[in-house]
DSSP file (Angstrom, degrees, kcal/mol; ACC not computed):
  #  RESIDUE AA STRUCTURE BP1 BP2  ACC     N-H-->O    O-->H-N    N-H-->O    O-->H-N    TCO  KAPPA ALPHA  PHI   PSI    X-CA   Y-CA   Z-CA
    1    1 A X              0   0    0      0, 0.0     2,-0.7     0, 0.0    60,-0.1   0.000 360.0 360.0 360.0 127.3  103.9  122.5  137.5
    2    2 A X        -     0   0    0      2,-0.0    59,-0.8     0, 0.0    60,-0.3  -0.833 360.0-175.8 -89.2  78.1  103.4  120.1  139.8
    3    3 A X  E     +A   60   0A   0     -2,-0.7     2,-0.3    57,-0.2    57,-0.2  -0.637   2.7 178.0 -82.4 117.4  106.3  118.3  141.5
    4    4 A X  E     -A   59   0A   0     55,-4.5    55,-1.4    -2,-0.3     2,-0.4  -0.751  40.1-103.4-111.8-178.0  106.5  115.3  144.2
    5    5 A X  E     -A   58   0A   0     -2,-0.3     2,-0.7    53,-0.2    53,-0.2  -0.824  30.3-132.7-103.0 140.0  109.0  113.7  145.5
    6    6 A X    >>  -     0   0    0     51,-2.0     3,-1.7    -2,-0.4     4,-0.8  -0.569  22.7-173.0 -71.5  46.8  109.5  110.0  143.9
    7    7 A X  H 3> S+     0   0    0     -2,-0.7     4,-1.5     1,-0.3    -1,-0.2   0.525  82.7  53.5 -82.7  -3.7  109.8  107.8  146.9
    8    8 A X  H 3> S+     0   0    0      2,-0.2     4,-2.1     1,-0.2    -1,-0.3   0.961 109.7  53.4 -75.6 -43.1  110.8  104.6  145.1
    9    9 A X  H <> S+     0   0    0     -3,-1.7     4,-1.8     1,-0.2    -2,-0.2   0.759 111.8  46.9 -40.7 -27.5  113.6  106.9  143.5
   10   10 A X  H  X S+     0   0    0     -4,-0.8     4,-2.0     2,-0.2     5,-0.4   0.911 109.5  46.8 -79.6 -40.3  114.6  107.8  147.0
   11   11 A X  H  X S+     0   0    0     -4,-1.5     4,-2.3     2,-0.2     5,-0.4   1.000 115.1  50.4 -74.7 -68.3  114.7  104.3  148.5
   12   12 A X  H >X S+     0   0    0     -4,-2.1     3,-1.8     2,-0.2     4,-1.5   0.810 114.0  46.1 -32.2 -73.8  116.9  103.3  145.0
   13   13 A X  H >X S+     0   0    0     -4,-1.8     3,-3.5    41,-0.3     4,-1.5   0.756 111.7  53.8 -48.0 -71.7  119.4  106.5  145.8
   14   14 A X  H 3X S+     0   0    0     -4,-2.0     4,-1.7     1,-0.3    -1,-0.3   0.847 113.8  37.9 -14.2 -46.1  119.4  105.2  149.4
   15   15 A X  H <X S+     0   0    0     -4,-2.3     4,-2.2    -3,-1.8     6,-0.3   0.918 113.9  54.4 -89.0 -21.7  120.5  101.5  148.4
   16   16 A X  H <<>S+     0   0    0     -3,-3.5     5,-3.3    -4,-1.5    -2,-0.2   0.956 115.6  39.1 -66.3 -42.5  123.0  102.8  145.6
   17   17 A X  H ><5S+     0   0    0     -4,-1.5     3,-0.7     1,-0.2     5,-0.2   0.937 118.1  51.6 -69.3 -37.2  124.9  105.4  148.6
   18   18 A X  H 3<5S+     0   0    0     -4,-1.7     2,-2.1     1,-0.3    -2,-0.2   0.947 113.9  47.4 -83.8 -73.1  124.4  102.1  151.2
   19   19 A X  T 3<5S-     0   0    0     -4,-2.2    -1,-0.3    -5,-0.2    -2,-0.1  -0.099 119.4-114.8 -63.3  37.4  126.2  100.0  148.1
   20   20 A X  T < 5S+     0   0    0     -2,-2.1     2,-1.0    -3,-0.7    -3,-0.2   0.661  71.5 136.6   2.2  43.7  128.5  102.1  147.9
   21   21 A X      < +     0   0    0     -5,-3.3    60,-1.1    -6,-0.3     2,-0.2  -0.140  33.0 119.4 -95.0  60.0  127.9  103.6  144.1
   22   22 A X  E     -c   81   0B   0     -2,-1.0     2,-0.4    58,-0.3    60,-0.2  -0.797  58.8-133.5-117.5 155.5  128.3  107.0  144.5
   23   23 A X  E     -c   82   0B   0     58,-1.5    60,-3.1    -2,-0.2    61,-0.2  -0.967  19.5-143.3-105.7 121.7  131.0  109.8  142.7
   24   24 A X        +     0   0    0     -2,-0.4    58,-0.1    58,-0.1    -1,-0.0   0.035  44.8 168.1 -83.7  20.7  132.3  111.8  145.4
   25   25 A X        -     0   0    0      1,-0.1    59,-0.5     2,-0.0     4,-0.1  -0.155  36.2 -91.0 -20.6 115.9  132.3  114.8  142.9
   26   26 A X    >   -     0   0    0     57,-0.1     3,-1.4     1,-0.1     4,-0.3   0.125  40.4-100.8 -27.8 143.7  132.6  118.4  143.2
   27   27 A X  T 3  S+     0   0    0      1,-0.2     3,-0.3     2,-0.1    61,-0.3   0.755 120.3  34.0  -0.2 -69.1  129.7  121.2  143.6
   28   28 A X  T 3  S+     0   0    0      1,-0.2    -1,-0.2     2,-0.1     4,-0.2   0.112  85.6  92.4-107.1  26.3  130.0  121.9  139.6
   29   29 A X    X>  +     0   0    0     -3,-1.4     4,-2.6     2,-0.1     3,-1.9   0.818  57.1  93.1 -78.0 -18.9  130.8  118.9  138.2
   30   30 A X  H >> S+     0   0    0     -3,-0.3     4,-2.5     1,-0.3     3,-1.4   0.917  84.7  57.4 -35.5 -87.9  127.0  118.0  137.5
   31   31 A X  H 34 S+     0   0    0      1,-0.3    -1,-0.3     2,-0.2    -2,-0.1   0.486 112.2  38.0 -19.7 -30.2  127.3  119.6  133.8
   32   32 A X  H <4 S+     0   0    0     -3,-1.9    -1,-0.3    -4,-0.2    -2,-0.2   0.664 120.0  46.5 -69.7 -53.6  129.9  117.6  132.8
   33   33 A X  H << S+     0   0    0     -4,-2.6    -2,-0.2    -3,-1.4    -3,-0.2   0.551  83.8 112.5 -88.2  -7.1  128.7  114.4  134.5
   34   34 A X  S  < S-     0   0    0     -4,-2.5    43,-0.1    -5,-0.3     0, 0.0  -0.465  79.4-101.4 -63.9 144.8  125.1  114.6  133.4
   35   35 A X        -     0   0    0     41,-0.2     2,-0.1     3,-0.1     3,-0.1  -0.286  40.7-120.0 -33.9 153.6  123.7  111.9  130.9
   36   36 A X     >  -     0   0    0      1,-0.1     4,-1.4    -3,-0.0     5,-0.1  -0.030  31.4-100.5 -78.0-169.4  123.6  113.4  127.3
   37   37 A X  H  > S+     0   0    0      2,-0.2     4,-1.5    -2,-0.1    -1,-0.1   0.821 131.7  52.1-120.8 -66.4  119.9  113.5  125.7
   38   38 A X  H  > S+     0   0    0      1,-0.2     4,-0.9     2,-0.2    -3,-0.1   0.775 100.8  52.3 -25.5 -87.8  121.5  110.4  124.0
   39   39 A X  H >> S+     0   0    0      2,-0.2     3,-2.7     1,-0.2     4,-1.2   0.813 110.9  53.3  -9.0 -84.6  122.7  108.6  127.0
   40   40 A X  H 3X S+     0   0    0     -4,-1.4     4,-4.4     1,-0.3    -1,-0.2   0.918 109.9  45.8 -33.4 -74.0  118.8  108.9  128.4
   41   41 A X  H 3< S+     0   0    0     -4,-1.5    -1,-0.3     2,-0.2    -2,-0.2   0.699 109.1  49.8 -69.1   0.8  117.3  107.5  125.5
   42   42 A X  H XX S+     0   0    0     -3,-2.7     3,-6.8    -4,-0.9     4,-4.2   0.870 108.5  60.3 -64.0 -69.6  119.6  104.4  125.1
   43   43 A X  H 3X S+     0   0    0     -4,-1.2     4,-2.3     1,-0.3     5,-0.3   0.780 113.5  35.8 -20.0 -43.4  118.8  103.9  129.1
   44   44 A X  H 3< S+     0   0    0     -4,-4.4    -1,-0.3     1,-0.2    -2,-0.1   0.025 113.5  54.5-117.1  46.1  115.0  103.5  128.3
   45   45 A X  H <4 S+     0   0    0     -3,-6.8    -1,-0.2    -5,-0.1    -2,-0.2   0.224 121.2  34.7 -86.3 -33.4  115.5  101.7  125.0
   46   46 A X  H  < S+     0   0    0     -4,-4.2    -2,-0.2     1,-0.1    -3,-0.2   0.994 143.2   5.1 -85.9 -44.2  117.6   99.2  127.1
   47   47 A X  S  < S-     0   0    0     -4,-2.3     4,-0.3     1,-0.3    -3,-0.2   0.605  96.4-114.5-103.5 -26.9  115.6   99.4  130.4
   48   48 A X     >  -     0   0    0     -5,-0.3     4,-0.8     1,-0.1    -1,-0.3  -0.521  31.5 -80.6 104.9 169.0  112.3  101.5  130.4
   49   49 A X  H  > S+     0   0    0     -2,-0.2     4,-2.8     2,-0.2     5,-0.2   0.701 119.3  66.7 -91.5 -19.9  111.0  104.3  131.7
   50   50 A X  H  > S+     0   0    0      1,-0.2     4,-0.7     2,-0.2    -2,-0.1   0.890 112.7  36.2 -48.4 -44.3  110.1  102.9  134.9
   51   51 A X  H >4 S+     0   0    0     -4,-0.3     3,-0.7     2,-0.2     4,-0.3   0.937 112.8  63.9 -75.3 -41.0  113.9  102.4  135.6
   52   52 A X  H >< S+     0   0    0     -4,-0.8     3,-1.3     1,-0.3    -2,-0.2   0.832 105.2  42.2 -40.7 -54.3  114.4  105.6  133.9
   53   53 A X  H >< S+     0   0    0     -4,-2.8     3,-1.0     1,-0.2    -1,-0.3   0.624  95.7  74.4 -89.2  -3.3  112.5  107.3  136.4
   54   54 A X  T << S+     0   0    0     -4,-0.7   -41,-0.3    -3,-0.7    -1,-0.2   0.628  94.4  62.8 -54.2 -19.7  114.1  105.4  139.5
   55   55 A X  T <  S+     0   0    0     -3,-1.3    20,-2.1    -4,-0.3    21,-0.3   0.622  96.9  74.0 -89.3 -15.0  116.9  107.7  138.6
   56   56 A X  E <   - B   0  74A   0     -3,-1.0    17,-0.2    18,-0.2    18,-0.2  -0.586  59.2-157.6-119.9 139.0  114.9  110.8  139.3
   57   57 A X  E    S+     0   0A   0     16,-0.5   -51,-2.0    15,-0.4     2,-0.5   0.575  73.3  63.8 -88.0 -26.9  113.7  112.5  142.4
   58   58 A X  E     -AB   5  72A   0     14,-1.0    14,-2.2   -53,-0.2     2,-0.4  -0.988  57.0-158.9-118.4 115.3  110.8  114.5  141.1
   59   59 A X  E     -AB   4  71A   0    -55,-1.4   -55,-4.5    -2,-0.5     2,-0.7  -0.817  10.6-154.6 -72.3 123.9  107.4  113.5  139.5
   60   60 A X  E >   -A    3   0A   0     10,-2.8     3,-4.1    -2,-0.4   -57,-0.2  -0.577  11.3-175.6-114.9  87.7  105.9  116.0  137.6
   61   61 A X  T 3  S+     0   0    0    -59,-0.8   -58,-0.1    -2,-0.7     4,-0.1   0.495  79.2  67.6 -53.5   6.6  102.4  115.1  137.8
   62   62 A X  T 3  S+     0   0    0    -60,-0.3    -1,-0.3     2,-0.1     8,-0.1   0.840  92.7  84.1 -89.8 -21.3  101.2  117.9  135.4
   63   63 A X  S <  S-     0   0    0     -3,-4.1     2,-0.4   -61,-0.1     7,-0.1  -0.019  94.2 -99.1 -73.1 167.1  103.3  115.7  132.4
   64   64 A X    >   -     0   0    0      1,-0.1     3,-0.7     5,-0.0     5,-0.1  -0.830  51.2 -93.9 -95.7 147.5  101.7  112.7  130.6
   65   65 A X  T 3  S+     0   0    0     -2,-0.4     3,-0.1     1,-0.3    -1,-0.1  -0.187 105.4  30.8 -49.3 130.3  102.8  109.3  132.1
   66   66 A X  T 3  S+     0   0    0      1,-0.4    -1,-0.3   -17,-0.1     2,-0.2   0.829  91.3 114.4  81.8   7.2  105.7  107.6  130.6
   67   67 A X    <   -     0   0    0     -3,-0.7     3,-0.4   -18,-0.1    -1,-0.4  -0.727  68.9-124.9-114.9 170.5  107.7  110.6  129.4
   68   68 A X  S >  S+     0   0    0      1,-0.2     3,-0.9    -2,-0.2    -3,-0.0   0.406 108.4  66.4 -85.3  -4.7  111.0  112.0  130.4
   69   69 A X  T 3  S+     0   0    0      1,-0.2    -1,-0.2    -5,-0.1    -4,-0.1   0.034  87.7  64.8-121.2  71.7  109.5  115.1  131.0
   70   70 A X  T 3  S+     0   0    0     -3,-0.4   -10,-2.8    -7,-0.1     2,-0.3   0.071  89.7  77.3 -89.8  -4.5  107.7  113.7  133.7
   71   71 A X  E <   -B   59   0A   0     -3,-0.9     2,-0.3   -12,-0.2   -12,-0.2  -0.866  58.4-178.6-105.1 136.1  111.1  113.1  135.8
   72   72 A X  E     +B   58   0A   0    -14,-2.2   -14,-1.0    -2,-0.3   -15,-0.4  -0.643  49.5  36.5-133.7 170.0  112.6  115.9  137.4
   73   73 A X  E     -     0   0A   0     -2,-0.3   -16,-0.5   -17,-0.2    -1,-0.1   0.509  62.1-153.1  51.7  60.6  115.6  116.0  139.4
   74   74 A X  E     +B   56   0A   0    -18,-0.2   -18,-0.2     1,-0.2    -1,-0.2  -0.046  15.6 178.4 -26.2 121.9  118.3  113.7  138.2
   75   75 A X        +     0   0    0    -20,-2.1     7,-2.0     1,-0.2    11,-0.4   0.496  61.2  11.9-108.8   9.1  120.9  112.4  141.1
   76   76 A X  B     -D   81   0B   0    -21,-0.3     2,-0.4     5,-0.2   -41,-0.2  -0.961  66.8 -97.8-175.8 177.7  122.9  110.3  138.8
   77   77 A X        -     0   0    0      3,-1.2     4,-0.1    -2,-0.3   -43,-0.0  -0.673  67.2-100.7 -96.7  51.5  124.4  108.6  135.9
   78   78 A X  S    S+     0   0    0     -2,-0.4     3,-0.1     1,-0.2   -23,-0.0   0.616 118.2  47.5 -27.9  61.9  122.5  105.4  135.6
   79   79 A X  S    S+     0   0    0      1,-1.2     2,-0.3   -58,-0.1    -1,-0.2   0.390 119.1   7.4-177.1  -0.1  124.9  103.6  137.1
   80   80 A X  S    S-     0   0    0    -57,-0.0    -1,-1.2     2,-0.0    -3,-1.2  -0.724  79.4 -96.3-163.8 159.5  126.1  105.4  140.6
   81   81 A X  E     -cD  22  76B   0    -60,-1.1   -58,-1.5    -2,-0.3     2,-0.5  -0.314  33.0-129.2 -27.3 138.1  124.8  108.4  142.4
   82   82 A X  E  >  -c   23   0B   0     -7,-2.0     4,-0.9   -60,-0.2   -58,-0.1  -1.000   9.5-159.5-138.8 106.8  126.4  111.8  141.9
   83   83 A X  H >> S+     0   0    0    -60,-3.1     4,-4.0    -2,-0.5     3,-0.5   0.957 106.8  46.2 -30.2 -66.2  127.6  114.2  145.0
   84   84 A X  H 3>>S+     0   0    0    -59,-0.5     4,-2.7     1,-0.2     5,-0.6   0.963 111.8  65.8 -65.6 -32.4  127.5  117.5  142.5
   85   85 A X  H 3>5S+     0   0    0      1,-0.3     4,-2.7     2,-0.2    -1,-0.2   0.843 105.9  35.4  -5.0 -88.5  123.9  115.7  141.6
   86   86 A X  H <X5S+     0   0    0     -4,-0.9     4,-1.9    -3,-0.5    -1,-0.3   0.731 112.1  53.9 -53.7 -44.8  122.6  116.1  144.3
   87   87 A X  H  X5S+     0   0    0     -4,-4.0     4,-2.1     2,-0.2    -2,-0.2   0.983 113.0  50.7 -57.1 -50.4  123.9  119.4  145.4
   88   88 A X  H  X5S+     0   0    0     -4,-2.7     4,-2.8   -61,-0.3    -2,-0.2   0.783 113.6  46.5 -65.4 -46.3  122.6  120.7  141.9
   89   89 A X  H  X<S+     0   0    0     -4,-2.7     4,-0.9    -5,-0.6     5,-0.3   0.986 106.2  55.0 -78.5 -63.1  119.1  119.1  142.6
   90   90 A X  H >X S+     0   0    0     -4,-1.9     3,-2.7     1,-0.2     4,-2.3   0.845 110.5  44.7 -43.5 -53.4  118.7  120.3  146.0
   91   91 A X  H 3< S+     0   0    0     -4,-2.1     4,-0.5     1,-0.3    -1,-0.2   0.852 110.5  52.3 -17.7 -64.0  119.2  124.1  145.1
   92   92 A X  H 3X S+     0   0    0     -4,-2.8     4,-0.7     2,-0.2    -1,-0.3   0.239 114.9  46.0 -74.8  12.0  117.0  124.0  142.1
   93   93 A X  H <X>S+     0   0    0     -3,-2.7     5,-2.3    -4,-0.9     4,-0.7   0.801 113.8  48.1-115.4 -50.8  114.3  122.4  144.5
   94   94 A X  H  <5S+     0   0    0     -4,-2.3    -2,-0.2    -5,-0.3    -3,-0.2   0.655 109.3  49.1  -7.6 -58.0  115.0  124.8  146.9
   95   95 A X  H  45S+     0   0    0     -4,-0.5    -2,-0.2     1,-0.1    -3,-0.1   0.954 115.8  46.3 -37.4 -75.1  114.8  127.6  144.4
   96   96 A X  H  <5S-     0   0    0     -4,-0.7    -2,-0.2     1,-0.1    -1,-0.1   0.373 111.7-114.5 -34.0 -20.2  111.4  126.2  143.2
   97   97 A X  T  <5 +     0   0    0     -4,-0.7     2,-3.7     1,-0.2    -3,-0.2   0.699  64.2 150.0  79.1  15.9  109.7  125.5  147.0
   98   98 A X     >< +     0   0    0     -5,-2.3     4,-1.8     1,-0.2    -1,-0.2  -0.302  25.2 175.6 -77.3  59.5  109.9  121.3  146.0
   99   99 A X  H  >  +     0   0    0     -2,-3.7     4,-2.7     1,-0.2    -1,-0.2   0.767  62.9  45.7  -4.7 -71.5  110.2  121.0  149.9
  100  100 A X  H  > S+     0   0    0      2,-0.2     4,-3.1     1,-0.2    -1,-0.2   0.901 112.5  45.8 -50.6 -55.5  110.2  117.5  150.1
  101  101 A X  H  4 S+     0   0    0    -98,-0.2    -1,-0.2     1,-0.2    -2,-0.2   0.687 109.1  57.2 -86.7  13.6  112.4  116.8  147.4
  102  102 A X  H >X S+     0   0    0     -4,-1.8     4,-3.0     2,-0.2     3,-2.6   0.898 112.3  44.1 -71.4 -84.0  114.9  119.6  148.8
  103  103 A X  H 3X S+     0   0    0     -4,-2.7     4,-1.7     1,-0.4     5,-0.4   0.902 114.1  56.4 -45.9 -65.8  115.0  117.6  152.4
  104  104 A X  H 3< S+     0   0    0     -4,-3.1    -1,-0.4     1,-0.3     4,-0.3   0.449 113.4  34.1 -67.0  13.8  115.3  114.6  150.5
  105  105 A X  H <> S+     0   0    0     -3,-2.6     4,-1.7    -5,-0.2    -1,-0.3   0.516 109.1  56.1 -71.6 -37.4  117.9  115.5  149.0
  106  106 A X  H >X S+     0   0    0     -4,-3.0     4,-1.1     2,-0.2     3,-0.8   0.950 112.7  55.3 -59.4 -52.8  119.6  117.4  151.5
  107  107 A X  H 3X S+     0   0    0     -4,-1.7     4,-1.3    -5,-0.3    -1,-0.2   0.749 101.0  55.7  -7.2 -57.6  119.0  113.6  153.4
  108  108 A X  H 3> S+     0   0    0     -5,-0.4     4,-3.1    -4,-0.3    -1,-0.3   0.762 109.6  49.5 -90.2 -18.9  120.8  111.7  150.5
  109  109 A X  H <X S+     0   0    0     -4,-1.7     4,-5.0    -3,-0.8     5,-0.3   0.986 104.2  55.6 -59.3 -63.2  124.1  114.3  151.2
  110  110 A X  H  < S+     0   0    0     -4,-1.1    -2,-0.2     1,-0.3     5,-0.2   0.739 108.1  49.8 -19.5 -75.7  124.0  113.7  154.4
  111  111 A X  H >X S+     0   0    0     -4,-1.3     4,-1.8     2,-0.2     3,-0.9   0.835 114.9  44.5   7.8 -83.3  124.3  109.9  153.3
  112  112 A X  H 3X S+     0   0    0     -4,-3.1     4,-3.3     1,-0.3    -2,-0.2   0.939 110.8  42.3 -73.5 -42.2  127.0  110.5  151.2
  113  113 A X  H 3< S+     0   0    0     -4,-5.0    -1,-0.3     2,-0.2    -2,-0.2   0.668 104.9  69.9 -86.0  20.5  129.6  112.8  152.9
  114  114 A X  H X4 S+     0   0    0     -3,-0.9     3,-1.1    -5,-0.3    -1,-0.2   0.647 109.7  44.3 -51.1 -39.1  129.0  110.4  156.5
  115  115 A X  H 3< S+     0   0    0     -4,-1.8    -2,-0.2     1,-0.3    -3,-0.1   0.999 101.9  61.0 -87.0 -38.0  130.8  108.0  154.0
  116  116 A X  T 3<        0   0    0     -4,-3.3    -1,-0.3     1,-0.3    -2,-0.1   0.533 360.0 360.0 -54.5   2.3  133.1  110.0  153.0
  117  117 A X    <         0   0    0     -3,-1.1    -1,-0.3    -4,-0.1    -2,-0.2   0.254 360.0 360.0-103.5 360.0  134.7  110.6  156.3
């Protein structure tokens, strides 16, 4: 597998925490708060996959173009940014060696709990 980091998904997260649309969610709320397999495929019947994958941190260049599982690292709900999100994604990128998209995520926390104090 082959994972990069998404950087038009990073500049989006960036302008969602800036606009303030983030859930200031617990650590394990992610499971709960994730789209359902439903939820995803309304999103890209109503929008695309191009928006689909604005939501996403990770390209996984080994996938064919234009799937979902070519998106990796969810930070959100399509429709604000998600704290546990992000904690969730940074681990697993962590875990995995996705470097980049581990700082950048670890970046978009940063982001978010500055505003929350």
């Amino acid at each position: 597998m082959s994972v990069r980091l998404n950087k038009e998904a990073l500049e989006f997260a960036r302008r969602m925490i800036g606009d303030g649309k983030v859930i200031n969610d617990e650590r394990d709320d992610w499971s709960e708060h994730a789209p359902s397999t439903d939820d995803e495929n309304a999103f890209i019947e109503k929008h695309g996959m191009e928006e689909f994958a604005k939501w996403h941190l990770g390209e996984d260049t080994d996938e064919t173009e234009g799937t979902k599982g070519r998106c990796k690292f969810p930070y959100g709900d399509f429709r604000k940014v998600h704290r546990c999100a992000v904690i969730s994604g940074e681990s697993r990128a962590g875990q995995y060696d996705h470097a980049s998209i581990e700082k950048a995520l670890k970046d978009l926390l940063a982001e978010i709990d500055e505003d929350r104090s």
